[in-house]
N, C-alpha and C positions, 0 to 999 in steps of 0.2 A: 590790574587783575591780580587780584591772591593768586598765590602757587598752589597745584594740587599738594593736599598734606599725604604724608607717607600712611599707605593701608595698616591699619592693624595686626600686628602679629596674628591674632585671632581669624583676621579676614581673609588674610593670605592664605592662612592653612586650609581654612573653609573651601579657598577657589583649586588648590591643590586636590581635596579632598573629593572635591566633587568631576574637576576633572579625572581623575583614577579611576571613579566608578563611570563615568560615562566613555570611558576604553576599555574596563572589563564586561561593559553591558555589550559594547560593539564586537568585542573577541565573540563573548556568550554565544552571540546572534548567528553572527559568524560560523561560529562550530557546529552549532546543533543547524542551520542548512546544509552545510557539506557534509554531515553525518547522516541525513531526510535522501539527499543526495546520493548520495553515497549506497547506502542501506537499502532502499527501494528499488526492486527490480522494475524495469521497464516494463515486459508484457510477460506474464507467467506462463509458464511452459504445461499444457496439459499434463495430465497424469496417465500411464501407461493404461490403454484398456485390455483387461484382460485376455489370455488365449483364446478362454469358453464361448466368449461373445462372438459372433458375427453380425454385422451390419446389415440392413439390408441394402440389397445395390446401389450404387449413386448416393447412397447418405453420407455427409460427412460429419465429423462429431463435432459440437461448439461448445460442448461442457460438458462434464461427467459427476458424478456425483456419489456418494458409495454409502448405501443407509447399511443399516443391521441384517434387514432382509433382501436389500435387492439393491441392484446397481442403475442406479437414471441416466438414461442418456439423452440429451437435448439435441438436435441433430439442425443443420443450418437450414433444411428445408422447414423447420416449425414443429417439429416432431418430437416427444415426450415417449422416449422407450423405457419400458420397466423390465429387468429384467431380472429373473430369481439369480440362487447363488451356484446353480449350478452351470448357466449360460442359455438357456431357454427362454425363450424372449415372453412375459409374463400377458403385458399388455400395451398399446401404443394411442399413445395420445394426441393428437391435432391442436396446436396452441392457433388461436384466432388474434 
């Protein structure tokens, strides 16, 4: 059996060359999940609802919302509250 002959100067660099980039592409990958990670909260914290507001009984808030004119409140029983900016509850919607 012939001997393997020795790689080419050229080939070796190539196999170098390519190995390098296939551990900066696994760092890359690497980094930017633990940054995804890292960066993104788990469950976001509502936003404070106003003094002006009151609820009405037994509602609890599942979202809030703050337009230019009125502040929306989605409420866990299926309820769409609109409310002006002064805290007077505008109009209430029933989500089906």
């Amino acid at each position: 059996m012939p001997s393997d002959p020795t790689p080419l100067p050229e080939i070796r660099f190539l196999k170098i060359l390519v190995t390098a980039l296939t551990a900066t592409m696994i760092a890359g990958l690497v980094a930017i999940i633990a940054l995804l990670v890292i960066r993104l909260p788990g469950k976001a914290a509502l936003p404070d609802l106003p003094a002006a507001i009151t609820l009405p009984a037994g509602a609890r808030v599942q979202a809030i919302t703050f337009a230019r004119d009125y502040t929306v409140v989605v409420t866990e029983g299926g309820e769409v509250l609109l409310y002006r900016p002064d805290g007077t509850l505008a109009r209430t919607v029933a989500l089906q």
